[in-house]
Backbone as JSON, one array per atom type, in Angstrom:
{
  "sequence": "XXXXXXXXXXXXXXXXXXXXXXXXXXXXXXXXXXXXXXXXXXXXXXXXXXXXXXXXXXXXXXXXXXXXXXXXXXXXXXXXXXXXXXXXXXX",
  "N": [[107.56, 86.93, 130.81], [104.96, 88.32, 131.74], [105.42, 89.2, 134.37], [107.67, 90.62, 134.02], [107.0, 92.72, 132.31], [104.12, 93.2, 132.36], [103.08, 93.29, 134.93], [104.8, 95.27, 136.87], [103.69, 97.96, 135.29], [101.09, 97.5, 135.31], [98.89, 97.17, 137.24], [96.7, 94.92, 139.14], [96.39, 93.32, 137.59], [96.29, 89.98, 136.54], [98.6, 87.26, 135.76], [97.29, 85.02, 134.67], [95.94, 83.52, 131.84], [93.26, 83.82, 130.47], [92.18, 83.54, 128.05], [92.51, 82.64, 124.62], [92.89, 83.45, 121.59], [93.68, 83.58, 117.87], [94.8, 85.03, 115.24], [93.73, 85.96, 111.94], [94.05, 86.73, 108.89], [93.62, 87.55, 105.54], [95.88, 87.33, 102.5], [97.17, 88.3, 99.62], [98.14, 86.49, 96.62], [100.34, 87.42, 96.23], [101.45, 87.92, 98.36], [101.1, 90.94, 98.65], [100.19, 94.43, 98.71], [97.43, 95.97, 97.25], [96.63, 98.48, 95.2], [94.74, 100.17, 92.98], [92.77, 100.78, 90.44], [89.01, 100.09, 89.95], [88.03, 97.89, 88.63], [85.75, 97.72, 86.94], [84.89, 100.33, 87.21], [86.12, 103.93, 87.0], [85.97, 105.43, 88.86], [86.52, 104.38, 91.26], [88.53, 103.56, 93.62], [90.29, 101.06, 94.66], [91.8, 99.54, 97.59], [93.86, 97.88, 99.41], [96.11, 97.55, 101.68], [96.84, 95.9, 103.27], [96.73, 94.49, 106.85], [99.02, 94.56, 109.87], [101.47, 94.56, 108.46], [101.09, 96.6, 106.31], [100.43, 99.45, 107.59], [102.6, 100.39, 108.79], [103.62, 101.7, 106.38], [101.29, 104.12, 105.53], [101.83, 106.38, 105.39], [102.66, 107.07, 102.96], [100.54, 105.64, 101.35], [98.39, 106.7, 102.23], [98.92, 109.42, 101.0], [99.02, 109.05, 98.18], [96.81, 107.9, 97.52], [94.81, 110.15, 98.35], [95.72, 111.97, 96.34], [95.77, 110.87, 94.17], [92.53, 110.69, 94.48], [91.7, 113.03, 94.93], [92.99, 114.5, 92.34], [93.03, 112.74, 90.11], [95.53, 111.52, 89.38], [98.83, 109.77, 90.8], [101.54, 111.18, 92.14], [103.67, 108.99, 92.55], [104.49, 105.86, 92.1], [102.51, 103.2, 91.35], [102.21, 100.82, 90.16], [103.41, 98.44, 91.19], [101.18, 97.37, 92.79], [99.1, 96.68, 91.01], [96.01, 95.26, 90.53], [96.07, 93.73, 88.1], [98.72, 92.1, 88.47], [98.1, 90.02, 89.65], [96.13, 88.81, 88.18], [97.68, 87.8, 86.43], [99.68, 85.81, 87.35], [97.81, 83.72, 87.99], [97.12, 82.94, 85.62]],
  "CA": [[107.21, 88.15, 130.14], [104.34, 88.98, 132.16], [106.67, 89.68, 135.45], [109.02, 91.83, 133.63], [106.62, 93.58, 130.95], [103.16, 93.98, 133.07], [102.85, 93.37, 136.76], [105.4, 96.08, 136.88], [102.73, 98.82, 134.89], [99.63, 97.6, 135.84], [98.44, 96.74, 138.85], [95.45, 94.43, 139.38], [96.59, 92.27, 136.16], [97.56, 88.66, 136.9], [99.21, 86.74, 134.91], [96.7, 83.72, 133.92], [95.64, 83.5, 130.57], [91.46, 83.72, 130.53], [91.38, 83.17, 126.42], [93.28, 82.71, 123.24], [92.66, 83.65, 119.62], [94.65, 82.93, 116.51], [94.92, 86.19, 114.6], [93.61, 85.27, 111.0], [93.79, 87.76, 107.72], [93.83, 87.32, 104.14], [96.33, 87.99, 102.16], [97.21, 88.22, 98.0], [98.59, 85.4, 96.52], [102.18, 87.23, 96.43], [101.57, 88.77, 99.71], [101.63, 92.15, 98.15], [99.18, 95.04, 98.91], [96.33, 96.07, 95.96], [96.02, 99.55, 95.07], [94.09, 100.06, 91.67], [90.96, 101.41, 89.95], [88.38, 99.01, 89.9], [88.38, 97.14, 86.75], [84.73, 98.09, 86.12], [85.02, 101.85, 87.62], [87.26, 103.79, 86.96], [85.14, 105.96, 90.04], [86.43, 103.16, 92.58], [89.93, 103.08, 94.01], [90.7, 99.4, 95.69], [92.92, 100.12, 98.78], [94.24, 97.59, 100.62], [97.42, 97.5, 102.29], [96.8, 94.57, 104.24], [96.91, 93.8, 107.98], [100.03, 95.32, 109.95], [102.53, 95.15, 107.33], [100.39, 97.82, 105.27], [100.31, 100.42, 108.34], [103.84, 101.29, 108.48], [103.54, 102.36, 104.6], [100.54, 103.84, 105.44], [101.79, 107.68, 105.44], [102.88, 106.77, 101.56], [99.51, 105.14, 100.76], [97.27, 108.17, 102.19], [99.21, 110.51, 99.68], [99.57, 108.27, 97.09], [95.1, 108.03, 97.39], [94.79, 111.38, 98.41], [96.13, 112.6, 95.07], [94.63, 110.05, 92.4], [91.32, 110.88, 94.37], [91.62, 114.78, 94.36], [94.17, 114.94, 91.31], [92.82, 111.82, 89.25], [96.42, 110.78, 89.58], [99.04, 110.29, 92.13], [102.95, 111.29, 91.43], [103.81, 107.79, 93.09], [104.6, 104.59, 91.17], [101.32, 102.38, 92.44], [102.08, 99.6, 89.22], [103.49, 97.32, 91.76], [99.96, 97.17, 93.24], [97.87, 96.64, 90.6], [95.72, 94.07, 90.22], [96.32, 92.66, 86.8], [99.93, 91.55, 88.59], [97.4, 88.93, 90.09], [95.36, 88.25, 87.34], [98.98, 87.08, 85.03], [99.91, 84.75, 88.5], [96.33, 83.3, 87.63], [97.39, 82.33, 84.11]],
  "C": [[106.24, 88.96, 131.01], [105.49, 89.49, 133.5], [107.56, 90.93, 135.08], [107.71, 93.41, 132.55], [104.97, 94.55, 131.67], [103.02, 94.2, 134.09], [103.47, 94.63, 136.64], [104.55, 97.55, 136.9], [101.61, 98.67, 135.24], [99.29, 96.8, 136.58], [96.9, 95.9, 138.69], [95.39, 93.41, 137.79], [96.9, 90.94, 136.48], [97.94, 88.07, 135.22], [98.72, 85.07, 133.96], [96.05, 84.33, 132.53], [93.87, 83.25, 130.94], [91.33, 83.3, 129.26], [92.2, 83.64, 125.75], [93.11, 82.55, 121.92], [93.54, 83.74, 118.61], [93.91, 84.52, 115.53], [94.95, 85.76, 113.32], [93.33, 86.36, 110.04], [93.86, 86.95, 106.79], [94.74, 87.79, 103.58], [96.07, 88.07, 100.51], [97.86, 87.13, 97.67], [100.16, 85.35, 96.58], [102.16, 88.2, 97.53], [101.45, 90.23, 99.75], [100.13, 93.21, 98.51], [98.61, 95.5, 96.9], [96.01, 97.62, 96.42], [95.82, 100.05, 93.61], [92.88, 100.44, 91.28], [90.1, 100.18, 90.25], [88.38, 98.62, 88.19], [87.07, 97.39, 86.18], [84.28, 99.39, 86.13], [85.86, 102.37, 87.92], [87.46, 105.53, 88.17], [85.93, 105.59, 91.3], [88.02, 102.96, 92.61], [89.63, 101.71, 95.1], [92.16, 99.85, 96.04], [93.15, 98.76, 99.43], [95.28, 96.86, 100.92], [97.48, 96.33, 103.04], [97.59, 94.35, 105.51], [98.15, 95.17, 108.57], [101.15, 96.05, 109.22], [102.42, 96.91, 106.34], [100.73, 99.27, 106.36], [101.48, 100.94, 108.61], [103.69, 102.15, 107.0], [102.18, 103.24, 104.96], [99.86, 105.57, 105.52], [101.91, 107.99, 103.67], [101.5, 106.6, 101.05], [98.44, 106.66, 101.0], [97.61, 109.08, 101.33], [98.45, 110.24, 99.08], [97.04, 108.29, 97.04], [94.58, 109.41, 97.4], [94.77, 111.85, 97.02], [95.44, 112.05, 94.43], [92.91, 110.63, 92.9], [90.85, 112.14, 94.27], [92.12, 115.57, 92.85], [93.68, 114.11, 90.31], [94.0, 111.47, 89.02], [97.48, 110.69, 90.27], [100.61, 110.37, 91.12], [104.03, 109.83, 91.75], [103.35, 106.64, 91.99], [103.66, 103.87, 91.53], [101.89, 101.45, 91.1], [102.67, 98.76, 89.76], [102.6, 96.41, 92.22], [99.01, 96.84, 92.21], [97.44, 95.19, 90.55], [95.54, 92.96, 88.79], [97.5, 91.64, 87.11], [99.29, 90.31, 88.72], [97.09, 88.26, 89.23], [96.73, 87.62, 86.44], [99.56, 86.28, 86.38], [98.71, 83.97, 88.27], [96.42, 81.94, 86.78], [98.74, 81.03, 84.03]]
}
């Protein structure tokens, strides 16, 4: 990979490995992103799309916040996201 992908582009790169890290997030328990009031404010949007997956979607989600936070609500279905889905996986 390196041969074909960097040497090629950048110059003064070799190809030894100096250090390796294990890429570690959190997710939800059904993998699913959380977008929802807060359950004690109803002030407080909880955003999060989680990790890469979320950042493709992530022209959808800025509306979709945008609106509920200028509009107090967005025209976008968010009840996939909420977090009660969690709280009845719980039970």
């Amino acid at each position: 990979m390196y041969e074909s992908y960097i040497a090629p582009y950048l110059a003064g790169i070799s190809g030894r490995c100096v250090r390796a890290r294990s890429c570690l997030y959190t997710v939800t328990p059904d993998s699913g992103f959380v977008i929802d009031a807060h359950p004690d404010s109803e002030r407080v949007i909880l955003a999060s799309p989680c990790s890469g997956h979320g950042f493709k979607h992530s022209a959808a989600i800025g509306e979709a916040l945008a609106e509920w936070a200028i509009d107090g609500s967005t025209h976008l279905d968010l009840s996939a996201f909420s977090l009660r889905r969690l709280a009845s996986r719980a039970s």
